[in-house]
N, C-alpha and C positions, 0 to 999 in steps of 0.2 A: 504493500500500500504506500510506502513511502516514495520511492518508486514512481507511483505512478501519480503523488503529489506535486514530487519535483518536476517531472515532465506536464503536468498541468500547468505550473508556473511558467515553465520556460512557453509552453504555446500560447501562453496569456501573455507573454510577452512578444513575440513575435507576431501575435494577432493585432494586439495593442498600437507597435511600429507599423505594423503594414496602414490601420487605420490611419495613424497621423501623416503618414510620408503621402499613402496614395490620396489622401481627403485635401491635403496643402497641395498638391498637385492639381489634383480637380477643381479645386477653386480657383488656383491661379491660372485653368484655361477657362474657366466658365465665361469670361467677359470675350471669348471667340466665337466665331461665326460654323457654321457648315457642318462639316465631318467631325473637327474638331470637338465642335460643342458636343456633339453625340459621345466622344470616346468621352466626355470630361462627366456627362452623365454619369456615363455606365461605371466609369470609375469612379465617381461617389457612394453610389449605390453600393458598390465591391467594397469600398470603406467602412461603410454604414453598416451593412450586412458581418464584416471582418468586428467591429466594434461591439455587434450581439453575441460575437459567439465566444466573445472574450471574456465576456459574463459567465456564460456556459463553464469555459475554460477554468477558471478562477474559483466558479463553483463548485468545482469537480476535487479542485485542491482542499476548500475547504473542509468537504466533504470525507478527504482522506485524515484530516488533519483530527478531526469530530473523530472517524474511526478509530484511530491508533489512539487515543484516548480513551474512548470506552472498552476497547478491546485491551486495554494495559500495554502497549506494545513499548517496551521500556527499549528496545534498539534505538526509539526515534530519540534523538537527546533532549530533544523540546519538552517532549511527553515524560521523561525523566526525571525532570528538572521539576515539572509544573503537576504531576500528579501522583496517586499512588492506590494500590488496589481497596484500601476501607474508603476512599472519598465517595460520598455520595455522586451520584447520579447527574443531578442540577449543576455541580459545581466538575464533576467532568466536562460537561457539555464549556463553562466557564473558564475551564483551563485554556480554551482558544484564543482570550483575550487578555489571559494574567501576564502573560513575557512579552520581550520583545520583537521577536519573530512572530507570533501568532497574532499579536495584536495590527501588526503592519499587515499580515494577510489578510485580517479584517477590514483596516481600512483601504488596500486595495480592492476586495468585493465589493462592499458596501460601493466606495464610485463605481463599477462596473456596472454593478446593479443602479445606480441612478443614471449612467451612460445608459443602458439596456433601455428604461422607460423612455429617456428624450429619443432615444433612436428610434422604437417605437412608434413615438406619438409627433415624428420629424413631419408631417403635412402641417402641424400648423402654421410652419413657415418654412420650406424645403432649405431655403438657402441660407436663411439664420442657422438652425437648426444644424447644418453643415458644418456651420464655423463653429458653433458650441460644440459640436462632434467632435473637432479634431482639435478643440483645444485640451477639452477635457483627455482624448486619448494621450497627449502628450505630457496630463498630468500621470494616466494611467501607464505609463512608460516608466517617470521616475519611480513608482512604489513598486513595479512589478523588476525593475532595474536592483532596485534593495533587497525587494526576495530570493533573488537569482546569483547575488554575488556580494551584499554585505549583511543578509540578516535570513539564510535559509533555513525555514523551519524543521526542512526536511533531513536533518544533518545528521548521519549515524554513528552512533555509539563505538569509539573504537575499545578494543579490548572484548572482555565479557562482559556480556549483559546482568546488570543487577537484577536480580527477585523480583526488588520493591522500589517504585519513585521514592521521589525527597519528597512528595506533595506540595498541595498547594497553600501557597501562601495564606495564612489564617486570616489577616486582616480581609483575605479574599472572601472567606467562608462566611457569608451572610445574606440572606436572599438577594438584599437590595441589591449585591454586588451583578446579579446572575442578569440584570437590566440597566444597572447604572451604566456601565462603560459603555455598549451598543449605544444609548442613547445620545450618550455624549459624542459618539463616533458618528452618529448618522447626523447632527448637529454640524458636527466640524467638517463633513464630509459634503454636506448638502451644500454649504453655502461655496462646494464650486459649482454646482452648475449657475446662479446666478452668476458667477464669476467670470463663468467661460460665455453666457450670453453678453452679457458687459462688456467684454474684451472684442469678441466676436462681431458687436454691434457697431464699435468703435470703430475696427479694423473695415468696414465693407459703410463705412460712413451711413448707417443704418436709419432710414429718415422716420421723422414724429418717434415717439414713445411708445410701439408696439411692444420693442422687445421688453417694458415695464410689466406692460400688463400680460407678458408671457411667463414673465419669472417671477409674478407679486405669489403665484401661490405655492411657486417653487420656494423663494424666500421665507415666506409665513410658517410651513410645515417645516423648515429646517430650523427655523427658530423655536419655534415648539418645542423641537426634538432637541435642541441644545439647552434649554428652560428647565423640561423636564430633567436630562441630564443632569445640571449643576445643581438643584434642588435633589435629585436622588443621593447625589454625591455628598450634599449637606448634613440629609438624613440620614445617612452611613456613619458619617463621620460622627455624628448627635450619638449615633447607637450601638456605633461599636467604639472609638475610639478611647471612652471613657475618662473625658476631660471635661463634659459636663456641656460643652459650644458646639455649634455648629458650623464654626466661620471662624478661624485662624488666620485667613491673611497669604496662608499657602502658596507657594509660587507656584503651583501646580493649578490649587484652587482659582489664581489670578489669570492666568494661561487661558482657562476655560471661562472665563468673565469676560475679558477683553472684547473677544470677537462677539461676545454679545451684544454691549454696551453699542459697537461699532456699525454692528446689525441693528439693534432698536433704530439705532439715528438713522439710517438707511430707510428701514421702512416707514420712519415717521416722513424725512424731507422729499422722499419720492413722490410723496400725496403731492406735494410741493413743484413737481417737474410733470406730473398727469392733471392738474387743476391748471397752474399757472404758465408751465412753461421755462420754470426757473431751476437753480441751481444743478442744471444737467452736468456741469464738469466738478463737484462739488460729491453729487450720486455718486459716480464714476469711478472717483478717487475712493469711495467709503465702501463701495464695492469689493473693488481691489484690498483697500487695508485689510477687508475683513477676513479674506481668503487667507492675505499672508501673515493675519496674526494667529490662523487657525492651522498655518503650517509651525508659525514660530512654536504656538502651544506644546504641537506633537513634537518639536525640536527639545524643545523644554523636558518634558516629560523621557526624554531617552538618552538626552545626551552626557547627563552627569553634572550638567552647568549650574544647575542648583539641587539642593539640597531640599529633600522634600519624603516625607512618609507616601506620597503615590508614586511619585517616580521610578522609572528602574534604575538597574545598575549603568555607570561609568559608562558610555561607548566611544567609539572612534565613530559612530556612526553620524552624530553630531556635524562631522564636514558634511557630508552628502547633504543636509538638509540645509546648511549654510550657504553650499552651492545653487542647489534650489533654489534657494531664496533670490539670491542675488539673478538668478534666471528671469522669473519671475517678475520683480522690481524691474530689470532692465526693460522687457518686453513690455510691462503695462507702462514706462514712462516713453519708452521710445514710440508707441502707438498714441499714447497722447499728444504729444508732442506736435508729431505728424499730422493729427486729425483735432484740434484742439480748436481746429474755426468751426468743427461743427457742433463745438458743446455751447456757444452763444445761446445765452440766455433772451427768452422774450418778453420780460419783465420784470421790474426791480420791485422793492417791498415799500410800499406806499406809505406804511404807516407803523408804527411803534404797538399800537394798539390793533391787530389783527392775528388771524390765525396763520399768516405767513412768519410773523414776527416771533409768535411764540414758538414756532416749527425751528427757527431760526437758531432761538435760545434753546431751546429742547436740545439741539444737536451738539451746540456748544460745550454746553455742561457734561452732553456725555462723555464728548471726545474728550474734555479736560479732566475728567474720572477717568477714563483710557490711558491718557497719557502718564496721569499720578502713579496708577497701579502697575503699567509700565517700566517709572522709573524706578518706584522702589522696588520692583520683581530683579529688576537688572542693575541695579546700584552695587548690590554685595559684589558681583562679576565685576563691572568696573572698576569700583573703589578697589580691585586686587590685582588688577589691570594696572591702574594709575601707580597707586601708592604701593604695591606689592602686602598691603592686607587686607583680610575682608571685610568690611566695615557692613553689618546684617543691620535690613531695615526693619522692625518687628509689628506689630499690630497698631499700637499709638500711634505711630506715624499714619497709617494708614486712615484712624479714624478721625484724625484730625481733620483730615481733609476730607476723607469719603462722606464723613456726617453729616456737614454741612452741605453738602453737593448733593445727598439726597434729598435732604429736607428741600433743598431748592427744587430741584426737581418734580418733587411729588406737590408743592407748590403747581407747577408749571402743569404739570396733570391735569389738574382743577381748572384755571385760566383757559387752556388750550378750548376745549371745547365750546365754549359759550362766547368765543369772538368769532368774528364773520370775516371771512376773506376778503382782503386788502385794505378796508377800514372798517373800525365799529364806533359809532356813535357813541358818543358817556351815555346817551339818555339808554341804549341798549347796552352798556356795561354795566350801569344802574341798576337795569332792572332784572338785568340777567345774574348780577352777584350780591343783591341784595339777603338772599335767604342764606346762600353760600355760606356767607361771612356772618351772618348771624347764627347759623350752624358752628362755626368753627370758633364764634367767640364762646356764646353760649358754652360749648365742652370745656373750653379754658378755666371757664369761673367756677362748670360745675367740678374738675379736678382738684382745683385747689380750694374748694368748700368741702370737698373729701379729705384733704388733708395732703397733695401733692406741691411740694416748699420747692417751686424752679430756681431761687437764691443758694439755695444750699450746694448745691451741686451743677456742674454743667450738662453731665448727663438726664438727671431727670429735667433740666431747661427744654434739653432738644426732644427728650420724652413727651416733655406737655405741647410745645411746638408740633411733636409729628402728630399725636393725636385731635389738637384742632385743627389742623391741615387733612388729614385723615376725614372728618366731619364735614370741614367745609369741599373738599373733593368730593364725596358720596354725596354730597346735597347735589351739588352739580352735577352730577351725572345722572341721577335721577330727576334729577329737572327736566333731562332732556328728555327723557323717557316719560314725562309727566305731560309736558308739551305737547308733544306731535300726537300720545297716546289721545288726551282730551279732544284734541280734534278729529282724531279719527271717530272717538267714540260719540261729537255731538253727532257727525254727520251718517252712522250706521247704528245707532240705538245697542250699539255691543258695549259691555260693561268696563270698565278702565284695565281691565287685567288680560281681556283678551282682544283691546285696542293694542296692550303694550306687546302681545306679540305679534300681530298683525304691522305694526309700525317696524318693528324686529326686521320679521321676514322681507317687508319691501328695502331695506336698505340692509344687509347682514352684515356688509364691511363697516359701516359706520358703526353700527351698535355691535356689532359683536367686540370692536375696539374700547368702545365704554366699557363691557363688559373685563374686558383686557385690564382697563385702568383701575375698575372697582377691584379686581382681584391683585393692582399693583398696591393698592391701600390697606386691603387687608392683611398682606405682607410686612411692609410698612410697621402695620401696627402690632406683628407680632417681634419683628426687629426692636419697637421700642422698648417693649417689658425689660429688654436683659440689661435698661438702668436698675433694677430693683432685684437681681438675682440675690439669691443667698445660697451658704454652702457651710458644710459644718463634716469634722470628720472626726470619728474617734474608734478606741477599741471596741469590742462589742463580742462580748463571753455571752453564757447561757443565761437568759433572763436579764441583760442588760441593754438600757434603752438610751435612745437618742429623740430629742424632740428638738425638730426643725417646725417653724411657723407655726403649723394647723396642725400638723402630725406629728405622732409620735413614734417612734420605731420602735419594736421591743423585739429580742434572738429571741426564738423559739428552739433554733438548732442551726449547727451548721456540719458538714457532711461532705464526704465523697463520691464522687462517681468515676463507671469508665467504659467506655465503648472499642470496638476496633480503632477509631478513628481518635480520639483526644481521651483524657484521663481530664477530670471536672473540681472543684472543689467550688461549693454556694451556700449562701447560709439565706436561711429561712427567716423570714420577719413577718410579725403582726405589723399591722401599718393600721392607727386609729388616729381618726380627726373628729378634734372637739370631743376627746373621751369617748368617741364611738367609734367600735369595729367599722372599719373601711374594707379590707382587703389583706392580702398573704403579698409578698414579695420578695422572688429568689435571684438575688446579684449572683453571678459567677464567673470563676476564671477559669480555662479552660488550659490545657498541656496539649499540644499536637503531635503523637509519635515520630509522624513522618519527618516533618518538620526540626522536630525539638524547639519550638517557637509558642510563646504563651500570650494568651489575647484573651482580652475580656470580654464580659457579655454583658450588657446594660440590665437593669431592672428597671422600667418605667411606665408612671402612672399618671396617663397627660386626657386633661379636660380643658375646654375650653378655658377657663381661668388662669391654671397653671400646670406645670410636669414637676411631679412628683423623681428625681432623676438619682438611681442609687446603684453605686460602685462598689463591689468586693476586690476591693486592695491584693490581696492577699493576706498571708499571717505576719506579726511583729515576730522578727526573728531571736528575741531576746523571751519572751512570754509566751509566743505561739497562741496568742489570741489572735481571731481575724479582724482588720481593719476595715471598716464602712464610712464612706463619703457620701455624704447625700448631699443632693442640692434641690432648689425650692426657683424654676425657672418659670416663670411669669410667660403667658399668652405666648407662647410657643407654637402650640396649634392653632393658632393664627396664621401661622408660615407656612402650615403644610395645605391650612384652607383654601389659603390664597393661592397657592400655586395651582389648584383642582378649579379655582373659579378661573383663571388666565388661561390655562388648557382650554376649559368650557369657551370663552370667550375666541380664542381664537380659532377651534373649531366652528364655533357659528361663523365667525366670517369669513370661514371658508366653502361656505355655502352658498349655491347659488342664491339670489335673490327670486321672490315671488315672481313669476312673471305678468305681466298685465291683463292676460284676462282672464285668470284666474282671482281677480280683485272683484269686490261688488263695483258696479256701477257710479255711486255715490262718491265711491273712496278712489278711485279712478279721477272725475271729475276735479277733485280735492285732492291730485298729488303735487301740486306744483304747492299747493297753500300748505299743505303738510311738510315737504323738504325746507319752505322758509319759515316756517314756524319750526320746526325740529333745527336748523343752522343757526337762531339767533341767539 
């Protein structure tokens, strides 16, 4: 099977070059006459056709790779390294992505397979379509380039074959893990093909904004897919790590942020280039960043350059993706360059007060969050560069800066929607942010009539700040929804709840964006609580208690266990709030044979208010009592709400919209009154 993985790769790679050599050929005789044109046809086609079956190709490797994992085939050295015969089942299947070999043949499938669908679905624009073809193939070159002669999975065992793998990595071993990485890979993966139409469009001087709205829903679902990603990654981190956070600051963690932030801005300033006409070389460029921060990420993560609990080991692999990079840069600056009179913009921004302006600042603030977490990702590197030591930037830094830029930001949430493109009147600022702001004062007074002191502290300041921003953005955006719903519902006698989906479905990219935004608040407001965390740690023998906040923890026992796969040690807790039985709660640490590597397992009890978050240390080596850390983390579940409401959200608007005569009559007659009452 090995065998016949390697020669998968190698056809995936020569399928791959034949795509791009024969598809840049085709294109540069498309613009001839006759005979010509006809071979330059048939030889795209032969391209296009060469570019499916390199999917095929690539799946066929994967497929082997799947095999020799669950079949234990410990010859392969990959499968050696990365598993072992008690691993579960789930986390076989997950060994494809825990190294660095396998993970790189995932992210070569994964593009192939999004090559496979635009080749596919290439009618809706033959000749774009084209160019994205063989840009992409010659992304598909470089990673099947690395499988083939710096990173093959397929590498055998010299000597005698062992028994038994080393298994996999424990930090691996947790469901989230068996989804998190895919998603982040289809994330980092997807936003080439917006990348390669972008380039593609640029390079054939591609006129109006079609290829926009070719790739808005390319972009949307790749964004998704990166969202969900770093939110799984969060929640991993929350539940296995056993530090109590979910957000460290991680250069790895930063990697996979970046090309987010860079993506938001993209899809928010596009509305911006399909309404207006405007900052087309601005798109362009935010396009391209996004791509190359999504390769820098994967550079990061393999090449040893920083220091990180996700990264892997040390490589030399690290030049390959340097080289890339510098590819890449040259080609999208040297195509700009050349084609840079046809990004001319057809309109400037009128007014300070509009929904161009806030789109404007929107982008701003993210890029300058992009660039902060940028520098301090790559400051350690440099400062050891420059000065010959490594000078680490740690989380402070970060939130000095990041804090504040959210809060602006989720400001800018709120604002954005209720101005009108190119100008908005005061008297329609007035009246559009009158309730807003009385929502968001309102929450202010009522917190600190609770007892929240924003003097005391700077943290609970920006708490009470995100929370009335929080208020006054949901007021807003149900406003809108309050608006357009009212009219619909004077003029069809339907009742306001199923006006508001009915308003929904005729427009799904607008509101399902609302939707987007109220699920960015919700986030928001589970980010603010961890001003108010507490944490408490002590020994904890038979019948001894611990009382954090509302609960109280009391041993009932602690105990061993052990399986083929890990040897266990957890101790047992009553968990009572306010002197009433609550619940049982068993923290544990676990031993991995294979391995010889030890990882904890969370215990936690998360409600909407707070998580109840509790850690088995292990034993005081001097007493041999077990040690318990609990912590008391404030609206938490918040974060994970919100992220299930942003998913929901940009699902709906990636739905078609109603079509028109499927509307009654009435609300037909009333859609031009309904889009400008829903805009104001």
């Amino acid at each position: 099977m090995a065998a016949f993985g390697s020669f998968a790769i190698l056809l995936g790679l020569v399928l791959c070059g034949y795509t791009l050599v024969s598809g840049a050929v085709a294109l540069r005789l498309q613009a001839t006459r006759g005979a010509i044109q006809v071979s330059a046809d048939r030889l795209g086609e032969s391209a296009r056709r060469a570019g499916i079956a390199s999917f095929i190709a690539l799946s066929g490797a994967v497929f082997a790779l799947v095999y020799c994992s669950f079949t234990n085939d410990f010859s392969v050295s990959y499968i050696l390294h990365h598993s072992n015969r008690a691993l579960p089942l789930p986390y076989k299947f997950a060994a494809l992505w825990s190294g660095q070999e396998g993970s790189l043949l995932l992210w070569a499938w994964l593009l192939a397979a999004y090559g496979f669908v635009l080749r596919v679905r290439h009618k809706v624009d033959v000749q774009l379509s084209a160019y994205a073809s063989t840009i992409l193939a010659g992304i598909q070159v470089f990673f099947t380039l690395l499988l083939v002669f710096a990173a093959p999975p397929f590498s055998l065992v010299q000597g005698a074959v062992p028994a038994d793998g080393f298994g996999l990595n424990p930090l691996l071993q947790y469901p989230e893990m068996v989804i998190h990485p895919p998603m982040l890979y289809l994330g980092y993966v997807g936003f080439s093909v917006p990348f390669a139409f972008a380039l593609g469009a640029l390079m054939m001087r591609y006129p109006g904004e079609k290829w926009i709205h070719i790739t808005r829903r390319w972009t949307m679902v790749t964004w998704l897919f990166l969202t969900c990603g770093i939110f799984l990654g969060a929640h991993w981190a929350y539940s296995v790590l056993g530090w109590g956070g979910y957000w460290e600051w991680d250069p790895v963690e930063n990697a996979s942020l970046m090309p987010w932030l860079t993506g938001t801005a993209f899809l928010h300033s596009v509305m911006m280039q399909e309404k207006r006409g405007m900052m087309k070389a601005w798109n362009v460029w935010l396009i391209f960043t996004t791509f190359m921060l999504c390769i820098l990420g994967t550079l990061l993560t393999r090449s040893g350059l920083v220091s990180s609990v996700h990264a892997f080991a040390e490589s030399s692999i690290g030049s390959w993706f340097w080289a890339f990079l510098v590819i890449v840069l040259s080609v999208c600056l040297f195509t700009y360059l050349r084609q840079r009179s046809h990004l001319q913009s057809e309109h400037r921004v009128e007014s300070l007060v509009s929904r161009e302006s806030s789109f404007l600042f929107n982008n701003l603030v993210l890029l300058a969050a992009c660039f902060t977490i940028l520098w301090g990702t790559l400051f350690p590197v440099l400062s050891e560069y420059v000065e010959g030591a490594k000078v680490t930037v740690g989380p402070p830094f970060y939130d000095r800066v990041a804090v504040p830029i959210g809060v602006f930001l989720l400001f800018l949430t709120g604002i954005g929607p209720v101005l009108a493109w190119r100008s908005t009147s005061f008297k329609s600022v007035r009246k559009n942010f009158l309730w807003p702001v009385v929502a968001g004062v309102a929450m202010a007074v009522v917190l600190m009539a609770a007892g929240m002191r924003p003097w005391e502290s700077t943290g609970t300041l920006y708490s009470l700040v995100t929370f009335s921003l929080a208020a006054l953005v949901a007021t807003a955006v149900f406003s809108e929804f309050w608006r357009g719903a009212r009219v619909i519902s004077r003029h069809t006698g339907k009742n306001i709840v199923a006006s508001m989906v009915r308003l929904t479905r005729r427009n799904t990219r607008r509101y399902g964006g609302y939707i987007v935004h109220l699920g960015v608040v919700i986030v928001f407001v589970g980010l603010a609580g961890s001003a108010f965390n507490q944490s408490k740690e002590r020994e904890m023998g038979y019948h001894d208690a611990m009382t954090i906040g509302p609960y109280r923890l009391v041993c009932q026992s602690f105990t061993q266990d052990s399986n083929a796969n890990y040897d266990s040690e957890f101790e047992l807790l009553n968990v009572y709030k306010n002197g009433k039985f609550l619940m049982q709660m068993s923290p544990e640490r676990r031993f991995y044979h294979a391995s010889e590597q030890t990882e904890t397992m969370v215990a936690n009890h998360s409600t909407i208010q707070r998580d109840l978050y509790v850690v088995y240390e292990g034993r005081d080596p001097q007493t041999g009592q077990p040690i318990i850390k609990a912590f008391i983390n404030p609206l938490v579940g918040w974060i994970w709400i919100g992220v299930l409401v942003m998913a929901f959200g940009t699902l709906l608007a990636l739905v078609p919209n109603l079509p028109a005569e499927s509307s009654s009559a009435n609300v037909g007659r009333r859609s031009e009154t309904v889009q400008v009452v829903a805009a104001r």
